[in-house]
BALOBA-1460 file (C-alpha; in Angstrom, 3 decimals):
// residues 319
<rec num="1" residu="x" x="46.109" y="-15.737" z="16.221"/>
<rec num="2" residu="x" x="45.114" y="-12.372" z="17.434"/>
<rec num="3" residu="x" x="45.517" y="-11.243" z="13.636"/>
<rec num="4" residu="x" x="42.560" y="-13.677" z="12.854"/>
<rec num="5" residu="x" x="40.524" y="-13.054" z="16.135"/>
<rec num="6" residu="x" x="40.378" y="-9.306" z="14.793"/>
<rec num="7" residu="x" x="39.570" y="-10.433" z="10.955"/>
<rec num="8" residu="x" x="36.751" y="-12.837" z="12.533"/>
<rec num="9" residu="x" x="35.291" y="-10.191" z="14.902"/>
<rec num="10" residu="x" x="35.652" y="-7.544" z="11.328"/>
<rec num="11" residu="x" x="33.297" y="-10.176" z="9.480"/>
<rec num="12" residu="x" x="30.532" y="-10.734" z="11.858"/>
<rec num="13" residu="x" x="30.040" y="-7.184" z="12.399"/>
<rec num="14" residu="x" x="30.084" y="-6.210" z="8.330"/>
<rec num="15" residu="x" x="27.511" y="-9.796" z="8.525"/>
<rec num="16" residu="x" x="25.711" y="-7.675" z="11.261"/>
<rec num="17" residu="x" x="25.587" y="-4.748" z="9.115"/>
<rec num="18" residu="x" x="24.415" y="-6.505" z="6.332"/>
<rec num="19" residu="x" x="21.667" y="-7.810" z="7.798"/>
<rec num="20" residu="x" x="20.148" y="-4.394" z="9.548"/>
<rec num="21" residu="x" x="20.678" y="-2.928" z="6.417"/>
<rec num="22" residu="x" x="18.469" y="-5.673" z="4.209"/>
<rec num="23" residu="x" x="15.821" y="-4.141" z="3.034"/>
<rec num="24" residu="x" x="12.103" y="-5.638" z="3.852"/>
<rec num="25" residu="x" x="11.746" y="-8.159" z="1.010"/>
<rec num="26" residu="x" x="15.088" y="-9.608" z="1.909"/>
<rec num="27" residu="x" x="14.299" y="-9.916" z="5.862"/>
<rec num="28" residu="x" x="10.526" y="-10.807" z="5.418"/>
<rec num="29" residu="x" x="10.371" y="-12.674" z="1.643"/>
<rec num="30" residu="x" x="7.314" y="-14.273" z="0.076"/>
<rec num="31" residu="x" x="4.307" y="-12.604" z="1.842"/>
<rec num="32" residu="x" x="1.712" y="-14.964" z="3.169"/>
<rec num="33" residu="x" x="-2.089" y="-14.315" z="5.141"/>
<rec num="34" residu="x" x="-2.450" y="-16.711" z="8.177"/>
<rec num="35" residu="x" x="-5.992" y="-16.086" z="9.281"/>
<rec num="36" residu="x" x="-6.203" y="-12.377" z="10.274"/>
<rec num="37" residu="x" x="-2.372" y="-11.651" z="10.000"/>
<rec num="38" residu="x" x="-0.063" y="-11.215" z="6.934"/>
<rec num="39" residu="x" x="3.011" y="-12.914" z="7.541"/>
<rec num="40" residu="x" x="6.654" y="-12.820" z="6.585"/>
<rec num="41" residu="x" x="7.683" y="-16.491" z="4.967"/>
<rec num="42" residu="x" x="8.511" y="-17.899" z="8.204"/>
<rec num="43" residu="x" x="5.370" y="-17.178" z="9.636"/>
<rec num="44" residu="x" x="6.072" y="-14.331" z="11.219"/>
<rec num="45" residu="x" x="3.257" y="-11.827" z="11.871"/>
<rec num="46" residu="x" x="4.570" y="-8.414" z="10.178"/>
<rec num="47" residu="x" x="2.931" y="-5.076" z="9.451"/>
<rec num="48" residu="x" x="4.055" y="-3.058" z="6.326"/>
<rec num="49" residu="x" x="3.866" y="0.902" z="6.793"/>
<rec num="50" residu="x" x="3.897" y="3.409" z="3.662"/>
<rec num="51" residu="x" x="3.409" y="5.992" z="1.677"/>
<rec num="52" residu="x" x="0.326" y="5.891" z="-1.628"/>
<rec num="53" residu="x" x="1.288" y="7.967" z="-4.751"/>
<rec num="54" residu="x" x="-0.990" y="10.533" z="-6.083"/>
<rec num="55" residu="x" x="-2.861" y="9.156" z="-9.545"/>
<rec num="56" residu="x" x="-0.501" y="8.675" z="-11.810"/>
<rec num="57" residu="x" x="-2.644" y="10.871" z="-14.272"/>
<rec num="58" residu="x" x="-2.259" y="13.909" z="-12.228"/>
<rec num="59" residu="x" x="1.410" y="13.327" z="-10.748"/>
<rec num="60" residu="x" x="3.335" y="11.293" z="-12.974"/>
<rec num="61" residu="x" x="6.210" y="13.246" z="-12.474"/>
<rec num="62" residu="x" x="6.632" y="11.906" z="-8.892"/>
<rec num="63" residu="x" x="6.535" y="8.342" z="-10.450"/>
<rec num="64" residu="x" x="10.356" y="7.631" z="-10.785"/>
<rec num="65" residu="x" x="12.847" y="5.803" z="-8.906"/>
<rec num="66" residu="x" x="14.376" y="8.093" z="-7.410"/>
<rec num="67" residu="x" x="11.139" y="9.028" z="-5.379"/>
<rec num="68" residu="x" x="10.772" y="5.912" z="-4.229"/>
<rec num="69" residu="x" x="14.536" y="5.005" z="-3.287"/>
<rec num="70" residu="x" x="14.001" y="8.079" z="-1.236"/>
<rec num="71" residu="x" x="10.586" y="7.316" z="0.811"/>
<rec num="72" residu="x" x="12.592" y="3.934" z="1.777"/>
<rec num="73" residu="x" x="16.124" y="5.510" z="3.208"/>
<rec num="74" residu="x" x="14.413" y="8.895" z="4.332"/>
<rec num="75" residu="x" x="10.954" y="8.209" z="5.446"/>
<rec num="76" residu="x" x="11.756" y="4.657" z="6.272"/>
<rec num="77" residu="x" x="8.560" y="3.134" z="3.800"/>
<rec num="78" residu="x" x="8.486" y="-0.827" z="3.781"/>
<rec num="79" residu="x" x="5.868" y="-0.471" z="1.116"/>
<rec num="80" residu="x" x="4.533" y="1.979" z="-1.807"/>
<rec num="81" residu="x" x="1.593" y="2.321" z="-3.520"/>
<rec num="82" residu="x" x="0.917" y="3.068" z="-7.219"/>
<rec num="83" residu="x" x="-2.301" y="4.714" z="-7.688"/>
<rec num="84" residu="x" x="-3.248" y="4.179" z="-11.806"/>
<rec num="85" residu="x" x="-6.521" y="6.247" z="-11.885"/>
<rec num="86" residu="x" x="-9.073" y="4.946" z="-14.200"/>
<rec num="87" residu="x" x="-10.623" y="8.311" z="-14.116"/>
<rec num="88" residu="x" x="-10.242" y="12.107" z="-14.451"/>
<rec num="89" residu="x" x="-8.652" y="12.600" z="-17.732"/>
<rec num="90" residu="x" x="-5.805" y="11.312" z="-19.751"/>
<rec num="91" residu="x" x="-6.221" y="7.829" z="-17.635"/>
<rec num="92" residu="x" x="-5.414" y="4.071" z="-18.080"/>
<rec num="93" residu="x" x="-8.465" y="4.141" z="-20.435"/>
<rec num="94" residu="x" x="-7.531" y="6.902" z="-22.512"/>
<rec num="95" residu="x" x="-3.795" y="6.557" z="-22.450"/>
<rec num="96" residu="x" x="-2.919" y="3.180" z="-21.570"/>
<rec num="97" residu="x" x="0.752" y="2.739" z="-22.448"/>
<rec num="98" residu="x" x="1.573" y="6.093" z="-20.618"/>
<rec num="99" residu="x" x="-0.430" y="4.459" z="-17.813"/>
<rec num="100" residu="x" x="1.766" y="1.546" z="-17.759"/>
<rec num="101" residu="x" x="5.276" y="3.036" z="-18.011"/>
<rec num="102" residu="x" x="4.105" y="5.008" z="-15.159"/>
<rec num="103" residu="x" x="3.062" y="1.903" z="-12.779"/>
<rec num="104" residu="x" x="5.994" y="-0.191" z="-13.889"/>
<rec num="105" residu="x" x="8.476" y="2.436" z="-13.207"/>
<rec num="106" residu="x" x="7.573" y="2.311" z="-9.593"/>
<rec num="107" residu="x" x="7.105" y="-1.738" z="-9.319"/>
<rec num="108" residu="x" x="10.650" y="-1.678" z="-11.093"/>
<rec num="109" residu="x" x="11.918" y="0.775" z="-8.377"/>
<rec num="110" residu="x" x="10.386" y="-1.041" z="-5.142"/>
<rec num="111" residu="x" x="12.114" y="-4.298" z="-6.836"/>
<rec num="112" residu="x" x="15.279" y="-2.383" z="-7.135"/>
<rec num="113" residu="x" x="15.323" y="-1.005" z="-3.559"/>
<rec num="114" residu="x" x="13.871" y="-4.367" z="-1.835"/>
<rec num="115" residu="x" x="10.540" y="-3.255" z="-0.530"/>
<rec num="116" residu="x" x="7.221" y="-4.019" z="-1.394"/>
<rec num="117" residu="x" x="4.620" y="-2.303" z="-3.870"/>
<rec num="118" residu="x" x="0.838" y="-2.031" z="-4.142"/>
<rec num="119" residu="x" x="-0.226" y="-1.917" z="-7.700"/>
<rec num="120" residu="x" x="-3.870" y="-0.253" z="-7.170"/>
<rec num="121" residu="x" x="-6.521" y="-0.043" z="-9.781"/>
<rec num="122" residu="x" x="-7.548" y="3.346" z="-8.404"/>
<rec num="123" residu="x" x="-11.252" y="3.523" z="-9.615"/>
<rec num="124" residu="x" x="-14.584" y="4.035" z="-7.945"/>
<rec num="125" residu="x" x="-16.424" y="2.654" z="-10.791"/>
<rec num="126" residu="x" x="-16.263" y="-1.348" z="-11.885"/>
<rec num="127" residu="x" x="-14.521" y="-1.959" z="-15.335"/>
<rec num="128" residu="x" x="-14.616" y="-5.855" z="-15.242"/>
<rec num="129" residu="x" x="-13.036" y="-6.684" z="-18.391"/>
<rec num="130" residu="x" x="-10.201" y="-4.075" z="-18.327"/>
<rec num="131" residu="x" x="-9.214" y="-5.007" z="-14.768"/>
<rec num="132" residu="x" x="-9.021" y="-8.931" z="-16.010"/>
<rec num="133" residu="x" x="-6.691" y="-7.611" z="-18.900"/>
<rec num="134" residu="x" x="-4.785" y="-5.291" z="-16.740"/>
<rec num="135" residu="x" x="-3.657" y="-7.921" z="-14.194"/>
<rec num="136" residu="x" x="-3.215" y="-10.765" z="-16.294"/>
<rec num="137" residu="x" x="-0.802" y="-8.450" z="-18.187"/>
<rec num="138" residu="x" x="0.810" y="-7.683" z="-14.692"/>
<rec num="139" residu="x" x="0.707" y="-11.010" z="-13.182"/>
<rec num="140" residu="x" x="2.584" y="-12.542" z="-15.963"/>
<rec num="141" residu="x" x="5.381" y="-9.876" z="-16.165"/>
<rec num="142" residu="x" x="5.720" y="-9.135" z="-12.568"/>
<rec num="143" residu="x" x="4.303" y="-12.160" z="-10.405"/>
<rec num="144" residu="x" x="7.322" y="-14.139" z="-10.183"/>
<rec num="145" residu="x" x="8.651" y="-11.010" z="-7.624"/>
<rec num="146" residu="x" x="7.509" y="-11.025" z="-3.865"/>
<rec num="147" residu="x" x="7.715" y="-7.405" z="-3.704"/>
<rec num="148" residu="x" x="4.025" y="-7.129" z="-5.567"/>
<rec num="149" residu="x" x="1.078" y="-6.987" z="-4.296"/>
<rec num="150" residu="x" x="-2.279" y="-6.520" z="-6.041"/>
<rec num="151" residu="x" x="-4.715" y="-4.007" z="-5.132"/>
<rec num="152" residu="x" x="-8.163" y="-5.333" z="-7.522"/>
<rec num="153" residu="x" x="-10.395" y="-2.302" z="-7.064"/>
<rec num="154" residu="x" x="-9.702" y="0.845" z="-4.770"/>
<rec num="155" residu="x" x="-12.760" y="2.481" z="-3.726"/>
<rec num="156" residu="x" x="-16.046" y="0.711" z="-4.786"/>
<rec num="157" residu="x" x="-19.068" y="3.576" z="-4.317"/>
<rec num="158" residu="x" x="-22.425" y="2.337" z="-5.495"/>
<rec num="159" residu="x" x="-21.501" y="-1.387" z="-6.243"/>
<rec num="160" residu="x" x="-23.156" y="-4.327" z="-3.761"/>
<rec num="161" residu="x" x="-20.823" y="-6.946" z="-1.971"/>
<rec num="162" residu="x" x="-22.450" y="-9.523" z="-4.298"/>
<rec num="163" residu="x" x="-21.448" y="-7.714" z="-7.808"/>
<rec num="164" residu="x" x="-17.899" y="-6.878" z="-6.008"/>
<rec num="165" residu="x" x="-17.375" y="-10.733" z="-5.301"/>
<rec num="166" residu="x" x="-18.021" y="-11.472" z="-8.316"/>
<rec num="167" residu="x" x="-16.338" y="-8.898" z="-10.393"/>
<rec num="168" residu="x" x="-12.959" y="-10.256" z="-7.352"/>
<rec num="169" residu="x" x="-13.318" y="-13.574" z="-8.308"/>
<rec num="170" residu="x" x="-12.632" y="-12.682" z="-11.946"/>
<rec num="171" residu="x" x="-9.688" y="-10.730" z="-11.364"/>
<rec num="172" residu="x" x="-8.226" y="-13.050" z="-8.651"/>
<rec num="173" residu="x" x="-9.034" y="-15.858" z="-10.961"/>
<rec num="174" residu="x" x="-6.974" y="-14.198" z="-14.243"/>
<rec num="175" residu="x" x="-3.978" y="-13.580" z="-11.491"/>
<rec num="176" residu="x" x="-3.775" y="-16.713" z="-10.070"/>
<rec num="177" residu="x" x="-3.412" y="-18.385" z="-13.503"/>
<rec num="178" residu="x" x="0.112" y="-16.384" z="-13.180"/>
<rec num="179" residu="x" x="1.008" y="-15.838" z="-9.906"/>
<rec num="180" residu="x" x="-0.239" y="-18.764" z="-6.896"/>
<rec num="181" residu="x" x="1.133" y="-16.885" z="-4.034"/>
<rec num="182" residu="x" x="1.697" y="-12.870" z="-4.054"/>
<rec num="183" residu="x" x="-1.354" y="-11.229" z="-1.532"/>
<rec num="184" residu="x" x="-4.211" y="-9.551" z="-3.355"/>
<rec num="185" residu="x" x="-6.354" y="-6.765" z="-1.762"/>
<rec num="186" residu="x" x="-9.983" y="-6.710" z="-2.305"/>
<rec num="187" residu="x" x="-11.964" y="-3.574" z="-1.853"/>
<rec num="188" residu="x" x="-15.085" y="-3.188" z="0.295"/>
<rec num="189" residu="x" x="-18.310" y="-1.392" z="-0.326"/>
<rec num="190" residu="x" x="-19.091" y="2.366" z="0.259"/>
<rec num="191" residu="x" x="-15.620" y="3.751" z="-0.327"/>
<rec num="192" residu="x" x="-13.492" y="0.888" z="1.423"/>
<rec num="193" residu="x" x="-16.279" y="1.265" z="4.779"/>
<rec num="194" residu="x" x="-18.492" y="-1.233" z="4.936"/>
<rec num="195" residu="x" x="-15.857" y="-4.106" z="5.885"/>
<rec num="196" residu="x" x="-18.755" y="-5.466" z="7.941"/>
<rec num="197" residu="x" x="-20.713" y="-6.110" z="4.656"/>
<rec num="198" residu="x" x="-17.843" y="-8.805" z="3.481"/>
<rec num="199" residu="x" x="-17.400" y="-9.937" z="7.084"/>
<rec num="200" residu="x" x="-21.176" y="-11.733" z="6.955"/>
<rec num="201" residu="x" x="-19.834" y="-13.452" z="3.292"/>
<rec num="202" residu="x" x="-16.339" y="-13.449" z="2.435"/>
<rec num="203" residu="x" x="-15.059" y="-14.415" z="-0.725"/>
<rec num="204" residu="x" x="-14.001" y="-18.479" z="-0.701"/>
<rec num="205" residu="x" x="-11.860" y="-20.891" z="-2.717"/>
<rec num="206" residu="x" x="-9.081" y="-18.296" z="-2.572"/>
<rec num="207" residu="x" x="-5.554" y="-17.777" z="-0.765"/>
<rec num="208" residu="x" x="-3.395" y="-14.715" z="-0.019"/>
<rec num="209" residu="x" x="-6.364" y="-12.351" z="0.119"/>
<rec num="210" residu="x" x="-6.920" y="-9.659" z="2.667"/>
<rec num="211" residu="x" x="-9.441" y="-6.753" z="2.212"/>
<rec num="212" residu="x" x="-8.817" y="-2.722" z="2.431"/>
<rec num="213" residu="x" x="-10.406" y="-0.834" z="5.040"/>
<rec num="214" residu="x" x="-9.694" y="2.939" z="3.977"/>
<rec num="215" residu="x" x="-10.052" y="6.275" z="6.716"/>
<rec num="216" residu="x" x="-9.558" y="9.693" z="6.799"/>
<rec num="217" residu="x" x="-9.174" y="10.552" z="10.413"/>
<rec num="218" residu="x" x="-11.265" y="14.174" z="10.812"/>
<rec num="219" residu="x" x="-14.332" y="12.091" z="9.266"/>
<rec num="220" residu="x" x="-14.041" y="8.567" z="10.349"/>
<rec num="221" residu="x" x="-13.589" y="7.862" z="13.807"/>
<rec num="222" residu="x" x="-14.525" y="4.962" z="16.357"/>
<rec num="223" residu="x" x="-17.330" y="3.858" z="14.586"/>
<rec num="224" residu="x" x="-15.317" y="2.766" z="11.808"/>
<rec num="225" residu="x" x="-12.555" y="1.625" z="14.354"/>
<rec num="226" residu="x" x="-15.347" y="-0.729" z="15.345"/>
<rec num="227" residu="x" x="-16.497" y="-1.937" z="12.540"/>
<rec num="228" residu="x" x="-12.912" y="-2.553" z="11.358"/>
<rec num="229" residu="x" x="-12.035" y="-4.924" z="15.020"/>
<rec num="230" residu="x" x="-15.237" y="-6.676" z="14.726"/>
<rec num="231" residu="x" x="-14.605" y="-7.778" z="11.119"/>
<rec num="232" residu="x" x="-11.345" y="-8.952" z="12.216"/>
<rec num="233" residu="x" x="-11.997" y="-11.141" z="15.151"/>
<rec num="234" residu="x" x="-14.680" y="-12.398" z="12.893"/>
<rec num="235" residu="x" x="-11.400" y="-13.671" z="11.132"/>
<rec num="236" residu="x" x="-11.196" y="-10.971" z="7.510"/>
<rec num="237" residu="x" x="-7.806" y="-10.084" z="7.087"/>
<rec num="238" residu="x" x="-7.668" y="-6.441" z="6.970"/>
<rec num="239" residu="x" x="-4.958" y="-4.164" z="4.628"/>
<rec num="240" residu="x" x="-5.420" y="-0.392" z="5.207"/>
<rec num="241" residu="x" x="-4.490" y="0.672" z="1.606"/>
<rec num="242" residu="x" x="-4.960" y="4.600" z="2.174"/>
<rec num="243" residu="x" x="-5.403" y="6.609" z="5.213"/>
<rec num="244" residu="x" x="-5.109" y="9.898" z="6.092"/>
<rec num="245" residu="x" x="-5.313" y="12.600" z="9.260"/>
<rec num="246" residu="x" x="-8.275" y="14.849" z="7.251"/>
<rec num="247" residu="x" x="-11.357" y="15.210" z="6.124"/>
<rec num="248" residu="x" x="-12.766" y="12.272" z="3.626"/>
<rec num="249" residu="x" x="-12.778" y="14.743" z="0.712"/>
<rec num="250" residu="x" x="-8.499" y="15.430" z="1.067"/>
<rec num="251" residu="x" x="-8.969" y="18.495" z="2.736"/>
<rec num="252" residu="x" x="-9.699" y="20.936" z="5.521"/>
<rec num="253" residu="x" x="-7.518" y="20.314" z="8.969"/>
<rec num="254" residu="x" x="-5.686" y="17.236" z="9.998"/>
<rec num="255" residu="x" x="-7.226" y="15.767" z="13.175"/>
<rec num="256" residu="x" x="-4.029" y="14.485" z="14.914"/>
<rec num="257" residu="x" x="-5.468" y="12.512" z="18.279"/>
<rec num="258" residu="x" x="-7.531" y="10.996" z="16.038"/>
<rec num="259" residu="x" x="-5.214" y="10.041" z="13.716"/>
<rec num="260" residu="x" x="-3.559" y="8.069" z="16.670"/>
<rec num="261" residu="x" x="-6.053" y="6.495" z="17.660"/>
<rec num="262" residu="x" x="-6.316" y="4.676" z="14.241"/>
<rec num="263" residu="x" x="-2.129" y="4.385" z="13.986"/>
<rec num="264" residu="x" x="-2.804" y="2.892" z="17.652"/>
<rec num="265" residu="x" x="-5.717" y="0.898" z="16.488"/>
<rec num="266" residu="x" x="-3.934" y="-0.569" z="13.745"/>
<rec num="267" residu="x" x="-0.613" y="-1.257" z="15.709"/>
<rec num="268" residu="x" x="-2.218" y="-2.878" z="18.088"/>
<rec num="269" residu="x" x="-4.082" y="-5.394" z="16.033"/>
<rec num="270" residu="x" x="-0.825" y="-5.836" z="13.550"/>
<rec num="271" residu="x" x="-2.420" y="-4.336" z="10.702"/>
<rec num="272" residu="x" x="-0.842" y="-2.954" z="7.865"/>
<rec num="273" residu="x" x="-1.085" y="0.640" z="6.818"/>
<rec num="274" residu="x" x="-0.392" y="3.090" z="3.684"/>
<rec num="275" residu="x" x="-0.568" y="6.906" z="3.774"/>
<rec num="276" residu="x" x="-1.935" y="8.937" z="0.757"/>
<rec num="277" residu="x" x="-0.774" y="10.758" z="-0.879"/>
<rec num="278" residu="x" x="2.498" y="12.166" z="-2.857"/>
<rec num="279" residu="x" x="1.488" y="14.706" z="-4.749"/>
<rec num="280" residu="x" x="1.790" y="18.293" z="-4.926"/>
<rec num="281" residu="x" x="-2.317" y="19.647" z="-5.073"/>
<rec num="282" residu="x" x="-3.244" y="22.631" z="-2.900"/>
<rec num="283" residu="x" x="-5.394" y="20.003" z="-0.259"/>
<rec num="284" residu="x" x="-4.271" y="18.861" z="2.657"/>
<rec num="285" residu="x" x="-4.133" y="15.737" z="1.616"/>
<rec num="286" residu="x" x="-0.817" y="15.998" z="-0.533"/>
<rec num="287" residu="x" x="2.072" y="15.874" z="1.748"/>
<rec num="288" residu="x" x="4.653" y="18.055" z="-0.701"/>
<rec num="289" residu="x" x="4.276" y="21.549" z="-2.072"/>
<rec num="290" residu="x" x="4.850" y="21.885" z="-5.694"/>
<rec num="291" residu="x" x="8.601" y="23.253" z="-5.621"/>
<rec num="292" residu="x" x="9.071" y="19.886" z="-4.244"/>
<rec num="293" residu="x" x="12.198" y="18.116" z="-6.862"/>
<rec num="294" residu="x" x="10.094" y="14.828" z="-8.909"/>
<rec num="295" residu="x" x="12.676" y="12.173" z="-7.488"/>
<rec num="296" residu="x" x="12.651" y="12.629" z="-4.069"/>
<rec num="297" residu="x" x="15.506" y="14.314" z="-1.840"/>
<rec num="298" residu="x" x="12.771" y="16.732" z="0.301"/>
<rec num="299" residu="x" x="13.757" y="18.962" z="3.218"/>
<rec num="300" residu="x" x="11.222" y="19.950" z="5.684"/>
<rec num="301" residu="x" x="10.925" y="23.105" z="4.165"/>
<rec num="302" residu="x" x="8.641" y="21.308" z="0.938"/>
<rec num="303" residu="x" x="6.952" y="19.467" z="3.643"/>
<rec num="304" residu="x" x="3.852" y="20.258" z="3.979"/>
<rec num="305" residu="x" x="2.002" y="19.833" z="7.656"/>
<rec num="306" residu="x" x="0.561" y="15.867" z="6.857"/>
<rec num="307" residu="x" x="4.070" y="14.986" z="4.749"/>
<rec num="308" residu="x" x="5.749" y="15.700" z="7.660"/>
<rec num="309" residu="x" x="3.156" y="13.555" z="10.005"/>
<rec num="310" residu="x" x="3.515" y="10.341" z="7.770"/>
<rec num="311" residu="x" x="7.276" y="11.020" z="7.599"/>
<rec num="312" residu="x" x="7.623" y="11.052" z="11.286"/>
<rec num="313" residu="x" x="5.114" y="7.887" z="11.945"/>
<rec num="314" residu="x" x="7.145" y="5.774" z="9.238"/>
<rec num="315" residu="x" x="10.408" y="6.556" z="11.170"/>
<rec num="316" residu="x" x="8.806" y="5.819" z="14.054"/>
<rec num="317" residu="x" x="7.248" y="2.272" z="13.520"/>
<rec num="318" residu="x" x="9.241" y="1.014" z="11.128"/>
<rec num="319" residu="x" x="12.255" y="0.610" z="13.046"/>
C-alpha cells in the first residue's frame, strides 16, 4: 500500500510539473477578443509579453529557431514577432522567397516551442494587393495553428482611417476565407498613434480583431497613455505590437520611469505588449551587440542596456 501511496504522490507531482512547464499555447489555446480583452479559450482575460525581431531584411541571421527557443526559456517571451520589411532593400518585394523562408522559420519555431507569433507586414506605406496575396498564402498554410497571429499593416504614416479600413477589410476578408478564428491586428494612423481616430469608427462585420497602439517611451508619454485608455473604455481592443524605452527614431537614451509608466499602464488595463527589437544596429533600440551568436544563448555581457530592460520585464511579468 505504501509502495503505491509513494507511486501516486510520484505522478501528481511529474502531472504538476507538466503542467507549469506547458508552454503558453498549451495553457491558454485558441486566442479569442471579448470586448476590450484578448482571452485564453476559456475566457480567461490574458496578456501576452514579448520580444519583435529586427526586419528580416537587415537581421535575418537572428531569424532561426534557436533564437526563438531561447527568448521563451531565457527571457521568458509568451509571444514573438516577425518583422518582414516591405522596405529598405533586398525586401519582400524584391526578394520574396528569401522573405518567406525567413518569416516561416520563426512561425515554425514559435509552433515548435508552444508560444505564440506575430507575423507583421512591417511597412509604412499601403501595398493592397501584395498584402491580400501575402496572407492568403499564410492563412492557408499556417491558420489551422493557434500560435499565429496576424499583424495587417505595421506603421501606417500618411494614410487616412477611411483608406486603412478599407485596405483592413481586404486583408481580413482574404484571411478569413482561411482561417475564422486566429486574432488579427490592425494598424492605426500616424505611426500606430492616433488610436482615437479608429475609436470614433471602428471597423465592423469582423471578429478576433484588436488594433496596435505603438510607443517609444523618451517621446511618447501621457498624452498617448490617454489617448490609448480612452479608446479602450470606448470598447477598441488594444495590442501594443512594438514598444520601446527611447526616442521614436530607435535612438538616443532610454527613459526608464517612463517606460514604467506605460509597462504599468498596460498591466493595469490587461493589455498585451511586444518589445522591439533583436537586432544588432549601433541604436539604442537593438537590444544585442553584434558579437551576439544568431541562435540565441546571450550572456549579459552581449546585452546591451534596453536587451537587458526587456529581458528583466519579461521575467518579471510573465511568471
Amino acid at each position: 500500500m505504501k509502495k503505491r501511496k509513494i507511486a501516486f504522490i510520484a505522478m501528481l507531482l511529474c502531472l504538476s510539473a507538466y503542467v507549469s512547464a506547458a508552454g503558453p499555447v498549451k495553457q491558454w489555446g485558441q486566442l479569442q477578443v471579448k470586448g476590450t480583452q484578448l482571452c485564453a479559450s476559456s475566457g480567461e482575460a490574458i496578456s501576452l509579453r514579448g520580444v519583435s525581431f529586427g526586419w528580416h531584411n537587415i537581421w535575418p541571421r537572428f531569424y532561426n529557431k534557436g533564437a526563438v527557443k531561447w527568448l521563451k526559456n531565457d527571457w521568458n517571451a509568451t509571444v514573438v514577432r516577425a518583422a518582414m520589411g516591405l522596405m529598405i532593400e533586398d525586401n519582400y518585394l524584391e526578394n520574396r522567397d528569401f522573405a518567406l523562408k525567413c518569416i516561416e522559420d520563426v512561425v515554425k519555431a514559435a509552433i515548435k516551442n508552444d508560444i505564440y507569433v506575430i507575423v507583421d507586414w512591417h511597412s509604412h506605406k499601403m501595398y493592397t494587393e501584395e498584402a491580400v496575396a501575402f496572407f492568403d498564402y499564410m492563412s492557408k498554410k499556417y491558420g489551422k495553428y493557434p500560435h499565429v497571429i496576424y499583424e495587417i499593416f505595421n506603421e501606417p504614416v500618411d494614410d487616412s482611417w477611411e483608406s486603412l479600413k478599407s485596405y483592413s477589410s481586404q486583408v481580413i476578408s482574404a484571411i478569413r476565407q482561411n482561417d475564422p478564428d486566429n486574432v488579427i491586428l490592425v494598424g492605426c494612423p500616424h505611426w500606430d498613434q492616433d488610436i482615437h481616430i479608429v475609436a470614433e469608427s471602428p471597423l465592423s462585420g469582423f471578429s478576433n480583431i484588436m488594433y496596435t497602439v505603438h510607443f517609444y517611451a523618451a517621446t511618447h508619454g501621457q498624452d498617448l497613455r490617454d489617448r490609448m485608455t480612452s479608446a479602450v473604455k470606448k470598447g477598441i481592443p488594444v495590442f501594443v505590437s512594438e514598444s520601446a524605452g527611447m526616442e521614436a527614431s530607435g535612438n538616443g537614451p532610454l527613459n526608464p520611469a517612463e517606460w514604467q509608466k506605460w509597462i504599468d499602464c498596460m498591466e493595469s488595463q490587461r493589455i498585451s505588449w511586444v518589445c522591439w527589437s533583436v537586432s544588432d544596429k549601433d541604436e539604442t533600440c537593438s537590444m544585442l551587440l553584434p558579437r551576439a551568436k544568431a541562435n540565441g544563448h546571450w550572456a549579459d555581457d552581449v546585452l546591451k542596456k534596453s536587451g537587458k530592460m526587456v529581458r528583466d520585464y519579461l521575467r518579471k511579468y510573465n511568471r
